[in-house]
N, C-alpha and C positions, 0 to 999 in steps of 0.2 A: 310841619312845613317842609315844602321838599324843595331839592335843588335841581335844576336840569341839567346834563351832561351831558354831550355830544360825543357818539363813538367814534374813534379812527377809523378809517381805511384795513388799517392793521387791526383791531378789535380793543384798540385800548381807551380808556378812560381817563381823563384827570378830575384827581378831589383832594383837597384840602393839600396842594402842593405834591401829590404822588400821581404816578400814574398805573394804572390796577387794567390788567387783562381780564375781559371779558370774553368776549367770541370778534370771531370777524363773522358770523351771521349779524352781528346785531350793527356791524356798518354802515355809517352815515348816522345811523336812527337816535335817536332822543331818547336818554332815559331820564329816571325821576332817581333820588338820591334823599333817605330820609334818614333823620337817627333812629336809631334801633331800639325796643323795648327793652335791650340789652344795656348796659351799662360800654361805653367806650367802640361800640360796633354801629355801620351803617345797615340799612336796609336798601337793595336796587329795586328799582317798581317800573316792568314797562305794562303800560297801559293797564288790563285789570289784574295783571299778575306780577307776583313776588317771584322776581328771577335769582337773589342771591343776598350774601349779608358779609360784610367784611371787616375783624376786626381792624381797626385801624391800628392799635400799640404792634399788633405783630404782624398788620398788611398782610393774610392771610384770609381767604375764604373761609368761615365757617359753616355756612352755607350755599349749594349752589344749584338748587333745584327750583322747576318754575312751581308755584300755589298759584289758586286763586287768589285774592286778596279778600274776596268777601262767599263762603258758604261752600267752600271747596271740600266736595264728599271724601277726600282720602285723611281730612283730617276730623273726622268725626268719630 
């Protein structure tokens, strides 16, 4: 299930009471916000791609590359 999040002007984010820097490319635009096959980390989703992943206990990026979400040839 995912949550939508609305980027700032400035490129930030709020989720679950924090607020997490993404880009100011990604301004105005909608993203998707899911839990992570990880244990305690999100996943960001704009549109078919996996833009980033953010432990929450240490608010930290662990990821922050875009994927496809489905058949993306660099992870094969």
């Amino acid at each position: 299930e995912y949550q939508r999040c609305k980027v700032s002007e400035t490129g930030y984010f709020s989720y679950g009471g924090h607020r997490y820097f993404l880009s100011e490319g990604f301004r105005g635009k909608s993203i998707a916000v899911r839990e992570s096959a990880l244990p305690g980390q999100i996943t960001l989703v704009f549109r078919q791609f996996r833009i980033g992943r953010i432990d929450l206990d240490k608010r930290v990026y662990t990821l922050k590359k875009c994927y496809l979400l489905d058949n993306d040839p660099r992870l094969d």
